[in-house]
Structures are given as structure tokens and as C-alpha cells.
N, CA, C and O atoms as CSV, one atom per row, in Angstrom:
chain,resi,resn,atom,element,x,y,z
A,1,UNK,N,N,30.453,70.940,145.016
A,1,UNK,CA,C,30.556,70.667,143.600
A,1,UNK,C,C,30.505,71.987,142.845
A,1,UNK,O,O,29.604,72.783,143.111
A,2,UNK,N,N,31.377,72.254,141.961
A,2,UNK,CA,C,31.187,73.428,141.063
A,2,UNK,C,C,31.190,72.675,140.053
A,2,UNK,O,O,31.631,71.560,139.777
A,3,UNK,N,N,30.238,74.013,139.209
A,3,UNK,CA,C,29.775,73.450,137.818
A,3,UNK,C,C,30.277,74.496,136.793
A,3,UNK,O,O,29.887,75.658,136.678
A,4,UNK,N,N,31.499,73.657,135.859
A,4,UNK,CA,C,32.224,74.103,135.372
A,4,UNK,C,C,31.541,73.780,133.180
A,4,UNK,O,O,31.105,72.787,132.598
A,5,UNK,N,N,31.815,75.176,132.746
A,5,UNK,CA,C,31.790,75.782,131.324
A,5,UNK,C,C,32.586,75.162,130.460
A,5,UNK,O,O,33.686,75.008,130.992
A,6,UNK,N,N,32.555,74.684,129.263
A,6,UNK,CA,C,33.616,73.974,128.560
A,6,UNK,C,C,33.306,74.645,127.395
A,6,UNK,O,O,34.305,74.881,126.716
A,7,UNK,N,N,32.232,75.044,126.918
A,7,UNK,CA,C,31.994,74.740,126.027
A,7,UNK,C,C,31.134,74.028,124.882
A,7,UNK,O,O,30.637,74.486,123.853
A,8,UNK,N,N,31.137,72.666,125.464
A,8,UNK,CA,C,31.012,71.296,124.828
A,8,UNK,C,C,29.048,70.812,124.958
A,8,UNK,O,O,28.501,69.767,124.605
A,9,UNK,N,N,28.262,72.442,125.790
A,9,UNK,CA,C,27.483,71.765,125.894
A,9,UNK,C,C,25.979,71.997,124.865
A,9,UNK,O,O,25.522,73.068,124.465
A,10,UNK,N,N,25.399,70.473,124.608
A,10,UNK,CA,C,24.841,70.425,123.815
A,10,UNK,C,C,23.521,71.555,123.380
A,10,UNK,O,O,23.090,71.772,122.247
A,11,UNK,N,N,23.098,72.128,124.605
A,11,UNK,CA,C,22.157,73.172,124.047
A,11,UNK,C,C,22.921,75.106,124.022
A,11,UNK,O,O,22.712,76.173,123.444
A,12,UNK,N,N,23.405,74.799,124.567
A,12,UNK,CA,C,24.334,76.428,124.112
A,12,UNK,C,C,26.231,76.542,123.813
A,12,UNK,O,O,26.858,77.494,123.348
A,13,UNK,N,N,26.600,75.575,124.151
A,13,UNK,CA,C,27.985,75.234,123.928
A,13,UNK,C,C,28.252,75.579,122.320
A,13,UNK,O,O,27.568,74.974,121.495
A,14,UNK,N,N,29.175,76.483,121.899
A,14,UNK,CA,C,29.646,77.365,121.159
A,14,UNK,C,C,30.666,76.098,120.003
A,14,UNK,O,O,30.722,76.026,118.775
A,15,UNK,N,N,31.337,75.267,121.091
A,15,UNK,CA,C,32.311,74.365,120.358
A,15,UNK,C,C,31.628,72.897,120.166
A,15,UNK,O,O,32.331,71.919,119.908
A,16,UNK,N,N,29.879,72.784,120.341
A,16,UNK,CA,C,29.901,71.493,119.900
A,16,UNK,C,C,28.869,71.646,118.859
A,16,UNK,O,O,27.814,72.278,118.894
A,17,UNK,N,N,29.606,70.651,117.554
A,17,UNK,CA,C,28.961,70.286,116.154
A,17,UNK,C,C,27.884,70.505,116.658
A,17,UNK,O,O,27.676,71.616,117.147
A,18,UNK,N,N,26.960,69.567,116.679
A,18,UNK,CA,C,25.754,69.146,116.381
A,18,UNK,C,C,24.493,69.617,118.078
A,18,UNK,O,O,23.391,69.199,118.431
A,19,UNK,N,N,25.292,70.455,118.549
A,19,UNK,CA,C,24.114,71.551,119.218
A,19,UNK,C,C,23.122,72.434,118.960
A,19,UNK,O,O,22.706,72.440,117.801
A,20,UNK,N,N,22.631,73.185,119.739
A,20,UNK,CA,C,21.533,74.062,119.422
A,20,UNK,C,C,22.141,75.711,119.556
A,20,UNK,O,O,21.417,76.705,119.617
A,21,UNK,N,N,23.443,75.712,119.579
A,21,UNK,CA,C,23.826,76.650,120.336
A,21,UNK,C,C,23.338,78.049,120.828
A,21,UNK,O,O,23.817,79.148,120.550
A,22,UNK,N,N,22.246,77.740,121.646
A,22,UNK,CA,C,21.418,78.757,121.943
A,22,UNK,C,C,22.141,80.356,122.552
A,22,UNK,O,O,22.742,80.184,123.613
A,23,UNK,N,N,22.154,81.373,122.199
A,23,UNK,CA,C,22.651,82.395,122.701
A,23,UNK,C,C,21.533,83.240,123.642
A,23,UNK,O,O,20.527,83.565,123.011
A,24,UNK,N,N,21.561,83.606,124.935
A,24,UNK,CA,C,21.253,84.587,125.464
A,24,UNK,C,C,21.390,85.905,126.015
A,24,UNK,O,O,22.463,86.509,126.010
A,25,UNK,N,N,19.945,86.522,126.658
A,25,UNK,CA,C,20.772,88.204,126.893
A,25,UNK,C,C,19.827,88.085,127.843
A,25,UNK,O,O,19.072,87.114,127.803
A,26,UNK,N,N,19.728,88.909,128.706
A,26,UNK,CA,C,18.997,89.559,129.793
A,26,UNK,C,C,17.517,90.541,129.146
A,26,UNK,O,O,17.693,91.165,128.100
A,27,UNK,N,N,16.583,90.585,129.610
A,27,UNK,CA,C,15.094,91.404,128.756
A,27,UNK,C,C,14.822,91.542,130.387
A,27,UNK,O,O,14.043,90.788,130.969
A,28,UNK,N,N,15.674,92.762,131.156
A,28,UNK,CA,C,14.782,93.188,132.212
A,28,UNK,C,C,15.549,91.826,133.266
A,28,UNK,O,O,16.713,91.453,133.117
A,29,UNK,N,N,14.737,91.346,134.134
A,29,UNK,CA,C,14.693,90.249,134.984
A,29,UNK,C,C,14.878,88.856,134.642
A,29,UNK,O,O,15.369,87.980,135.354
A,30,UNK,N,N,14.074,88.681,132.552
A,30,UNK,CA,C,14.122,87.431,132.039
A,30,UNK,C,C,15.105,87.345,131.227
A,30,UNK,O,O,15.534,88.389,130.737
A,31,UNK,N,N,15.684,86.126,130.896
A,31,UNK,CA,C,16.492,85.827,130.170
A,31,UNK,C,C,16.104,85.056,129.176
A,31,UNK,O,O,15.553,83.972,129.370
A,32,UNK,N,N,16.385,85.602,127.864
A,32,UNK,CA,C,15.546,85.721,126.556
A,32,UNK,C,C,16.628,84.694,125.719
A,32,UNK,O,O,17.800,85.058,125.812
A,33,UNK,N,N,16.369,83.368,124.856
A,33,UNK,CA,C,17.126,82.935,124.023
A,33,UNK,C,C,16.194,82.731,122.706
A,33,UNK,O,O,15.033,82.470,123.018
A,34,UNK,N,N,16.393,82.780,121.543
A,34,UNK,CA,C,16.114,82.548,120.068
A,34,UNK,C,C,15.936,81.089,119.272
A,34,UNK,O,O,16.581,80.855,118.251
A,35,UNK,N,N,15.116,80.257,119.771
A,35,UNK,CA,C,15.874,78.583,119.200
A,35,UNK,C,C,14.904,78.302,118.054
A,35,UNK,O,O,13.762,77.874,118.217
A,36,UNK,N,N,15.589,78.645,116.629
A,36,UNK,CA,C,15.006,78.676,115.220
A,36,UNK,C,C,15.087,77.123,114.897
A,36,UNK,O,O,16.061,76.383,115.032
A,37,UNK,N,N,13.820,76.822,114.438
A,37,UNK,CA,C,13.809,75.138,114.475
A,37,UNK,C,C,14.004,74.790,113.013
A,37,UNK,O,O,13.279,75.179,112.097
A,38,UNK,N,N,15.283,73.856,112.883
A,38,UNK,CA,C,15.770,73.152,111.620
A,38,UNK,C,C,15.407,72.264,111.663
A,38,UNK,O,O,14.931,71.803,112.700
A,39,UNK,N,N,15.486,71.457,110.258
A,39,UNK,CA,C,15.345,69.985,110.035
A,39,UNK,C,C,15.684,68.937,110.369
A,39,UNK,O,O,15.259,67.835,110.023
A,40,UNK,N,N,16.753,69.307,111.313
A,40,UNK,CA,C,17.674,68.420,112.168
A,40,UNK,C,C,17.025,68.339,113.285
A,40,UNK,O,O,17.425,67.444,114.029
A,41,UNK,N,N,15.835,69.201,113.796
A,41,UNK,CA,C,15.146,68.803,115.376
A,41,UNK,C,C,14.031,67.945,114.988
A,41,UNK,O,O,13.632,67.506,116.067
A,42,UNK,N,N,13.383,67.511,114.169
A,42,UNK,CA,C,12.526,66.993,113.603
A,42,UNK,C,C,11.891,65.727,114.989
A,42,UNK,O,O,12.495,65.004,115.781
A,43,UNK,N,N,10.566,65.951,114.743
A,43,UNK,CA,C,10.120,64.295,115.391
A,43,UNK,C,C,9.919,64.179,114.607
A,43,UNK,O,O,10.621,64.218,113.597
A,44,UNK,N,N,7.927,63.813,114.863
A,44,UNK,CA,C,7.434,63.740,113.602
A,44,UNK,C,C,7.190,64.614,111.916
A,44,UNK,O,O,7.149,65.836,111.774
A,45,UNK,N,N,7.120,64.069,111.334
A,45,UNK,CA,C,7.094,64.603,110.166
A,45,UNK,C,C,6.479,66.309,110.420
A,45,UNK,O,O,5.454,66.658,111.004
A,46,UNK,N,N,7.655,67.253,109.664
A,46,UNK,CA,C,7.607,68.409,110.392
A,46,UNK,C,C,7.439,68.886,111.249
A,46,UNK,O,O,6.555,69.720,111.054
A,47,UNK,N,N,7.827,68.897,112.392
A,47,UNK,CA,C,7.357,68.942,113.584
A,47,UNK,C,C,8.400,68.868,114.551
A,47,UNK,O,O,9.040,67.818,114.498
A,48,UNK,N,N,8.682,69.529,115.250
A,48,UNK,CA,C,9.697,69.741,116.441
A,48,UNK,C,C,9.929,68.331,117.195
A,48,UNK,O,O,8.905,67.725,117.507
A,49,UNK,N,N,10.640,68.000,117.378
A,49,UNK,CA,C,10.872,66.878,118.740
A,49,UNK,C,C,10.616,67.544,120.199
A,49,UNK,O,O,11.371,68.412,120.636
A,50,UNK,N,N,9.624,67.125,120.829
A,50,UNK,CA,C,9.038,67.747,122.060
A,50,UNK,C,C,10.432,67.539,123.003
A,50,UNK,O,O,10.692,68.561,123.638
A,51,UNK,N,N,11.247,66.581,123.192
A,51,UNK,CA,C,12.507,66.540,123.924
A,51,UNK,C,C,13.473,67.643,123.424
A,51,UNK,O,O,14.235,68.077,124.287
A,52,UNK,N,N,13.588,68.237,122.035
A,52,UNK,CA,C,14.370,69.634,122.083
A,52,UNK,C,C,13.893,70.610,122.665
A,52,UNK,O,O,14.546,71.389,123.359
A,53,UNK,N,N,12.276,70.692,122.368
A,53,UNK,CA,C,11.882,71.788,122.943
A,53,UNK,C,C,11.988,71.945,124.606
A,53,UNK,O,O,12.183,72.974,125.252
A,54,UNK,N,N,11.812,70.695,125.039
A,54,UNK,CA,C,11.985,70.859,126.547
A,54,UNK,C,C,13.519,70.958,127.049
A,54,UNK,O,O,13.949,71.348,128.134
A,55,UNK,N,N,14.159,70.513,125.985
A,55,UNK,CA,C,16.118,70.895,126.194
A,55,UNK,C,C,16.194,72.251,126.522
A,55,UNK,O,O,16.685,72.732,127.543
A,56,UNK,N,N,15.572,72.944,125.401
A,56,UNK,CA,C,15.796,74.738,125.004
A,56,UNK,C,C,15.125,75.313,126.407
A,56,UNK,O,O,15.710,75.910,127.310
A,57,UNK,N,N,13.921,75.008,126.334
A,57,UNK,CA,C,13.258,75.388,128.107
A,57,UNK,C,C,14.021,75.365,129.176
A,57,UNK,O,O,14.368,76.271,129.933
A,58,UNK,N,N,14.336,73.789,129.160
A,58,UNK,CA,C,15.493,74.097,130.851
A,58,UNK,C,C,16.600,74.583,130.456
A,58,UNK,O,O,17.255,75.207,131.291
A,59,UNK,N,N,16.887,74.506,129.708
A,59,UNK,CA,C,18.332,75.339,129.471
A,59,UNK,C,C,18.464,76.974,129.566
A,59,UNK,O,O,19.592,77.431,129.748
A,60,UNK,N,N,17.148,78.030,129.430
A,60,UNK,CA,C,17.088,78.996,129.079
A,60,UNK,C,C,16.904,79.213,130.365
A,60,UNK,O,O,17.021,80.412,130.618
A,61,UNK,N,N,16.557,78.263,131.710
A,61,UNK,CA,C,16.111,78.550,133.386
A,61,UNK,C,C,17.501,78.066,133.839
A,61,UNK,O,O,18.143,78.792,134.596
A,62,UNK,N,N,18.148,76.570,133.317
A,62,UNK,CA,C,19.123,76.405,133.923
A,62,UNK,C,C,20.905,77.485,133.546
A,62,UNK,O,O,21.816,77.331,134.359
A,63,UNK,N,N,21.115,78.383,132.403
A,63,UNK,CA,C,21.798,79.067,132.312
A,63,UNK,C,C,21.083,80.676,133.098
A,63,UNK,O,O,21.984,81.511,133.169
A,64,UNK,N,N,20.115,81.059,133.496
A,64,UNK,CA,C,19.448,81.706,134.013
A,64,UNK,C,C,19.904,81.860,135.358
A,64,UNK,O,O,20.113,82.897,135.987
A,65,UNK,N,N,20.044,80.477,135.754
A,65,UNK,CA,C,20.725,80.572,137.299
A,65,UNK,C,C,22.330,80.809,137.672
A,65,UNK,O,O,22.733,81.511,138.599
A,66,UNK,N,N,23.234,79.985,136.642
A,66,UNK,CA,C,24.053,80.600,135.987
A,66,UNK,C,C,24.818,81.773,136.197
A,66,UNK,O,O,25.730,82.115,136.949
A,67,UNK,N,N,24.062,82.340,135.170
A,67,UNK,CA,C,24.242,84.008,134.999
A,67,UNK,C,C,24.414,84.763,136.455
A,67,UNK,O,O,25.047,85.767,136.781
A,68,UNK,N,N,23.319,83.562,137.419
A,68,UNK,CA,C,22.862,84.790,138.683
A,68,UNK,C,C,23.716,84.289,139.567
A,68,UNK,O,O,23.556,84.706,140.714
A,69,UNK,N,N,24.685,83.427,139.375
A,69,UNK,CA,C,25.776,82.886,139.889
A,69,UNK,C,C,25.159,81.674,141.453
A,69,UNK,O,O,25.530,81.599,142.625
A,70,UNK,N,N,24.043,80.885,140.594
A,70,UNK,CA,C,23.154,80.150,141.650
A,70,UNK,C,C,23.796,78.945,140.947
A,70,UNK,O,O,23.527,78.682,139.774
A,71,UNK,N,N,24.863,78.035,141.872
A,71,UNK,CA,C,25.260,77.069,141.693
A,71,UNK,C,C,24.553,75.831,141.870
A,71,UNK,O,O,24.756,75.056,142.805
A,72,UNK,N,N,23.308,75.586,140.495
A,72,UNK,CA,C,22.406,74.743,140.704
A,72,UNK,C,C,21.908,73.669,139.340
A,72,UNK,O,O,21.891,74.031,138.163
A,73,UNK,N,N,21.492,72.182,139.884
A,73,UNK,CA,C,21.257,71.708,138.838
A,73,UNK,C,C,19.348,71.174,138.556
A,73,UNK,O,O,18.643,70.703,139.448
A,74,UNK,N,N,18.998,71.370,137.435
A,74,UNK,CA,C,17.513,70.665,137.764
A,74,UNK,C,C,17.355,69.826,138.142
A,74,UNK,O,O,17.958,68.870,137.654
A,75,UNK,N,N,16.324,69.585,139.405
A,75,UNK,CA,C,16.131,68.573,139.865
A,75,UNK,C,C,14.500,67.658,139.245
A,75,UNK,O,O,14.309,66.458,139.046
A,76,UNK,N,N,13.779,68.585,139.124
A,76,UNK,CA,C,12.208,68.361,138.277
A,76,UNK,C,C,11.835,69.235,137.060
A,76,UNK,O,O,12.213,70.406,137.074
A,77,UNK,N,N,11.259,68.859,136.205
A,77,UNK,CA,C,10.707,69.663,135.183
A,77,UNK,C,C,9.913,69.402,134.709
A,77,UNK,O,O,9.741,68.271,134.255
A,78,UNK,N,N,9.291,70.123,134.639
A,78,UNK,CA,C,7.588,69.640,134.111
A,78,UNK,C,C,7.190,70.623,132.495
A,78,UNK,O,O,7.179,71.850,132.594
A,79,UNK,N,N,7.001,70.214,131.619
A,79,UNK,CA,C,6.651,70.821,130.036
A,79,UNK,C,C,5.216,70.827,130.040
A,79,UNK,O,O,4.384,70.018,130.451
A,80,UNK,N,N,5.157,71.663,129.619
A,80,UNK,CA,C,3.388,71.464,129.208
A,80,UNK,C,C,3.410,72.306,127.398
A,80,UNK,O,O,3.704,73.481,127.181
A,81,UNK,N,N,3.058,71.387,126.480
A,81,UNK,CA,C,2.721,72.056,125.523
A,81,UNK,C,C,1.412,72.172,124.569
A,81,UNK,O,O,0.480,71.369,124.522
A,82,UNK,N,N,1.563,73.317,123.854
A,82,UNK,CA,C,0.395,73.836,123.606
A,82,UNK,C,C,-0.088,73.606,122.306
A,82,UNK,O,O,-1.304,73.513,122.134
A,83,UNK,N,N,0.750,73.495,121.306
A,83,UNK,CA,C,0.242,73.447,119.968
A,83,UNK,C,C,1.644,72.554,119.544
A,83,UNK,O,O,2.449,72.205,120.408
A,84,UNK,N,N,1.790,72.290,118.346
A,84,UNK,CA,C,2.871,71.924,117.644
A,84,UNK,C,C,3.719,73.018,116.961
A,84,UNK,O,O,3.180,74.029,116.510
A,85,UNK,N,N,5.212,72.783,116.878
A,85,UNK,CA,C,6.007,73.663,116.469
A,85,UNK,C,C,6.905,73.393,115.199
A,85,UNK,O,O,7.814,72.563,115.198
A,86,UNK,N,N,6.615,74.051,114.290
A,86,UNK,CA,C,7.118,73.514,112.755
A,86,UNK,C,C,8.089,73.918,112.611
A,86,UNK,O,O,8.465,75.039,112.954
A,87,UNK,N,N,8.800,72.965,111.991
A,87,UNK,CA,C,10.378,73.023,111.076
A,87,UNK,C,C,10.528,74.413,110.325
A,87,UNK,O,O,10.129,74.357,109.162
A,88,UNK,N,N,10.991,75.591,110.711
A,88,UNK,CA,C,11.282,76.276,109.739
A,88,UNK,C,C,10.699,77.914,110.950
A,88,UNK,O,O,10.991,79.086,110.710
A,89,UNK,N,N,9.814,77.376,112.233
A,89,UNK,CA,C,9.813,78.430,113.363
A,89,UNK,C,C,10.448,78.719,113.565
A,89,UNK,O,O,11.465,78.036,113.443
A,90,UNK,N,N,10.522,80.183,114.144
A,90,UNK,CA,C,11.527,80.878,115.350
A,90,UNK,C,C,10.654,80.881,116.515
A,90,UNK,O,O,9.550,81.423,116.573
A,91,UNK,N,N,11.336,80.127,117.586
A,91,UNK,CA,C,10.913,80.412,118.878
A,91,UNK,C,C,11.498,81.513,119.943
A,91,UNK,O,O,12.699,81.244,119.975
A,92,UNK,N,N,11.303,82.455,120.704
A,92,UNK,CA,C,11.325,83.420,121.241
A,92,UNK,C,C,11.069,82.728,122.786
A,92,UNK,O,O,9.944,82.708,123.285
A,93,UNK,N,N,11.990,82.295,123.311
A,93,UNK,CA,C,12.456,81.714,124.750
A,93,UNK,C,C,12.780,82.663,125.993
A,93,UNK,O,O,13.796,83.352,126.089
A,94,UNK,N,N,11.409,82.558,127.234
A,94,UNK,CA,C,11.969,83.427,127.706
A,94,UNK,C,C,11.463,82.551,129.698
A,94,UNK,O,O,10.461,82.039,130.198
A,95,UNK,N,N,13.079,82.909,130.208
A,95,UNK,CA,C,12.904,81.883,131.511
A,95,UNK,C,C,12.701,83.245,132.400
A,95,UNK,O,O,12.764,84.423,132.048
A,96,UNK,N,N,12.455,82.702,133.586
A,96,UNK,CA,C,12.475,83.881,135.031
A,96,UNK,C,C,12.420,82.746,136.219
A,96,UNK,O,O,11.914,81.625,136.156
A,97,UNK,N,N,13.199,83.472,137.488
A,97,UNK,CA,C,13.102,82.831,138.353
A,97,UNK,C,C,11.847,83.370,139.480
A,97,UNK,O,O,11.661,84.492,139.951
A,98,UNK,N,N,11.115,82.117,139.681
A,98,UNK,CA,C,9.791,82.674,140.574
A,98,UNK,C,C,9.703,82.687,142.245
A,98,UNK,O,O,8.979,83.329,143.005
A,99,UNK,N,N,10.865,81.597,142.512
A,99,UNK,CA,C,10.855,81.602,144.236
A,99,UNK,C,C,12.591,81.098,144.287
A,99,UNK,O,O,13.147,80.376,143.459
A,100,UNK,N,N,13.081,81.595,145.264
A,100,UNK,CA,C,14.853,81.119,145.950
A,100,UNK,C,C,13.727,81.057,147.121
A,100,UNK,O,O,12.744,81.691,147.505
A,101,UNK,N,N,14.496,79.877,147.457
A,101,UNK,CA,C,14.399,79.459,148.901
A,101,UNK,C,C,15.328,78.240,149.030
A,101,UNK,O,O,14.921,77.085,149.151
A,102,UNK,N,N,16.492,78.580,148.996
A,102,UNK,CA,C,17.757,77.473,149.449
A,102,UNK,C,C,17.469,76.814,150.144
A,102,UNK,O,O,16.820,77.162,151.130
A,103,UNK,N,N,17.904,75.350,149.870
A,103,UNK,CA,C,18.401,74.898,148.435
A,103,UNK,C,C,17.890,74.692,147.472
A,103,UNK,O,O,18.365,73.889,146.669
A,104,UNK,N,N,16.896,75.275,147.276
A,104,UNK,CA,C,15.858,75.268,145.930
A,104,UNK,C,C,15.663,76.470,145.163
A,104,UNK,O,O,15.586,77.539,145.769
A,105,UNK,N,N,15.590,76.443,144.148
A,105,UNK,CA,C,15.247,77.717,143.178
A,105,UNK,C,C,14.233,77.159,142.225
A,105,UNK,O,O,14.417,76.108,141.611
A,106,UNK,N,N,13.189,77.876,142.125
A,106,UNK,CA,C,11.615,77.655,140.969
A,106,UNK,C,C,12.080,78.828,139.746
A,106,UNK,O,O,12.302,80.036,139.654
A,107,UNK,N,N,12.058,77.479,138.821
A,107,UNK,CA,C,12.120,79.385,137.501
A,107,UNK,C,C,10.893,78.168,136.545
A,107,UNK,O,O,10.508,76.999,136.557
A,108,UNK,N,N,10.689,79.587,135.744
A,108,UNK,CA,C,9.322,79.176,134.602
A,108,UNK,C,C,10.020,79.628,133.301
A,108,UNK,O,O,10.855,80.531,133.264
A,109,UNK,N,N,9.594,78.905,132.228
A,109,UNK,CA,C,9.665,79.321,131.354
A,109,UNK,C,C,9.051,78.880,130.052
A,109,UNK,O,O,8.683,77.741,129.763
A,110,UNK,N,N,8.990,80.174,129.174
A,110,UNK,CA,C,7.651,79.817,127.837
A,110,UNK,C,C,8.304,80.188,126.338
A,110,UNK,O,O,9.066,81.092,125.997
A,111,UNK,N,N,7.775,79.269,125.711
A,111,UNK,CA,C,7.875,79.617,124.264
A,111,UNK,C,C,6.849,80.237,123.502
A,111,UNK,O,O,5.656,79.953,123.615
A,112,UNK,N,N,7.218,80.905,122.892
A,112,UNK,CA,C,6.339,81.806,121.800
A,112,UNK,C,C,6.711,81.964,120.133
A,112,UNK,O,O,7.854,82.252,119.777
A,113,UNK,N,N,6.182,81.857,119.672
A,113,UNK,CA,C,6.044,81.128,118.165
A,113,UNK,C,C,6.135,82.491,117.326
A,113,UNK,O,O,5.749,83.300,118.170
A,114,UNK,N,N,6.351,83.060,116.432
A,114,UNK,CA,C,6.480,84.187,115.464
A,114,UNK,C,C,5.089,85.066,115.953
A,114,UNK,O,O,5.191,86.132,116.559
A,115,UNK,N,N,4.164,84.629,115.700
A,115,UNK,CA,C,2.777,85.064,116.150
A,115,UNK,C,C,2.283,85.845,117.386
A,115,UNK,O,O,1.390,86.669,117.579
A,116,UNK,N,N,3.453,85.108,118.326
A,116,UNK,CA,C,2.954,85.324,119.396
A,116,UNK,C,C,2.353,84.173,120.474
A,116,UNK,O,O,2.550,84.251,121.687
A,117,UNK,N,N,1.607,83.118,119.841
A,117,UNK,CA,C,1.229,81.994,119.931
A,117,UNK,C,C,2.078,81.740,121.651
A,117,UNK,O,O,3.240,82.132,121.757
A,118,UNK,N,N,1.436,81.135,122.777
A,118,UNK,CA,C,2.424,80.367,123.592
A,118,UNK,C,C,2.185,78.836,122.749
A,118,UNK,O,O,1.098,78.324,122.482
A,119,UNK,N,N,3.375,78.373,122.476
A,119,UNK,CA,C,3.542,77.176,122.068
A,119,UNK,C,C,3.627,75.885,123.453
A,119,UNK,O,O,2.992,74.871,123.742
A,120,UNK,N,N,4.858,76.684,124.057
A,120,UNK,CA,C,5.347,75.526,125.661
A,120,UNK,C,C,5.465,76.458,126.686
A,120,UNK,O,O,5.802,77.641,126.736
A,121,UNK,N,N,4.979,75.343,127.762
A,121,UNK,CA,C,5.889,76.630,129.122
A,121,UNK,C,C,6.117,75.228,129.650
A,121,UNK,O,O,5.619,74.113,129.497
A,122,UNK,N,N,7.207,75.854,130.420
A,122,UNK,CA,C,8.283,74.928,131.780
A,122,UNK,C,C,7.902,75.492,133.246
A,122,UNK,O,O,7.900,76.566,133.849
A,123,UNK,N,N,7.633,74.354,133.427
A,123,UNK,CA,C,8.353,74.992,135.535
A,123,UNK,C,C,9.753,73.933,135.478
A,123,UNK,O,O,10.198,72.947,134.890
A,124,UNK,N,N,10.010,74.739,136.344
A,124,UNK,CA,C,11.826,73.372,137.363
A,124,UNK,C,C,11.764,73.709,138.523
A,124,UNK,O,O,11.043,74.665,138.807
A,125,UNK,N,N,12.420,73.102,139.433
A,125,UNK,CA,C,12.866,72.990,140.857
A,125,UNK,C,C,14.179,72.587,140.263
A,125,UNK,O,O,14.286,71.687,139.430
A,126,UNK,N,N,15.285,73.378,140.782
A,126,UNK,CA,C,16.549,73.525,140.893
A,126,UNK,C,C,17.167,73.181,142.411
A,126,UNK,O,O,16.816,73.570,143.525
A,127,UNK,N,N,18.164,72.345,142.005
A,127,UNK,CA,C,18.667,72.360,143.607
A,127,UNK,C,C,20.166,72.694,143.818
A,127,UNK,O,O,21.007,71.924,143.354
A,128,UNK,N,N,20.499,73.681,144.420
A,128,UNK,CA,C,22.327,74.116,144.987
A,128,UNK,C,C,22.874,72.768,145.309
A,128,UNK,O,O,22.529,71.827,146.024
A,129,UNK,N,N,24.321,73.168,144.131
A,129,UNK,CA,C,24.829,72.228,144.704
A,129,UNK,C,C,26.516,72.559,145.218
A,129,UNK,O,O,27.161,71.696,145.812
């Protein structure tokens, strides 16, 4: 199976409306994305929807693998968060991969709030496909 770029996809995809279109770069080993929270991610009243934030997480591990040309999709993910994240934050997203051992790949990844604050971190298990 190859896993093919369109475009179209909802957390970094360039050509779709109503995405997050997260952009990344390389910081060393981690791969760093920016996901500034609008009014449109909303749960509760001001307040991030914990399902975007965990979108932006695997997405910042699953384009991570990506990049490293590891033809893989998440298989587990686990969120753990720390505080609440308000409408009008910049989050500072940053994934790394912690173990390859084919067909599996472990990456982590954490959010950090203007402050500094860890807001979320991710683990995944990735599996080649």
C-alpha cells in the first residue's frame, strides 16, 4: 500500500476549506508545527476541542514519518492532557520518533502553550504499511 498526498487532508492539506492546515519544518531531529487555536476549534465554551488537539498531535508524528519516508499509518494513540487550551492560543507542536523496530515505529509528541506551559503530549505506535 502506498500512501499517497492530495492535498485534501484535513489537518495539513493546503487545498481543503475547512482544515487546520498545519505547516511544518524540521528543529534538529523534531518536527515542529504552529496550530493557533480559532473559534472554529471550539468544544466547550472557549476552549479547544480535545479531538483537534489530538488531530494536530498525530498529525505532527504521523507527517514526521512521512518526511522520513516511513510508509506508515497509526495504529494506537494515546493523549494525555494537561490543562485546557483557549480560543485565541498558539500552540508550539513538537513530534520525535522514539523507537523503529519494523513494523512498528513509537514517536511522542507535546504541546506547549505561549508560556511554555506543556498543555498535551501524545505517544503512537505506527505500523508499515
Amino acid at each position: 500500500m502506498k500512501l499517497d498526498v492530495d492535498e485534501m487532508c484535513f489537518a495539513c492539506g493546503r487545498k481543503n476549506p475547512i482544515g487546520l492546515k498545519l505547516a511544518f519544518a524540521f528543529d534538529g531531529d523534531d518536527y515542529v508545527t504552529t496550530f493557533d487555536v480559532r473559534p472554529e476549534h471550539q468544544g466547550w465554551t472557549g476552549i479547544v476541542h480535545g479531538g483537534l488537539l489530538a488531530t494536530a498531535l498525530d498529525e505532527t508524528m504521523a507527517r514526521l514519518l512521512w518526511e522520513k519516508e516511513i510508509n506508515a499509518i497509526t495504529g494506537r494513540l494515546e493523549v494525555r492532557y494537561h490543562q485546557p487550551v483557549r480560543i485565541g492560543d498558539s500552540l508550539r507542536i513538537r513530534g520525535r520518533i522514539t523507537r523503529h523496530r519494523p513494523p512498528m515505529v513509537e514517536t511522542t509528541a507535546e504541546a506547549v502553550n505561549a508560556d511554555g506551559a506543556l498543555v498535551a503530549e501524545a505517544k503512537a505506535t505506527s505500523l508499515k504499511v
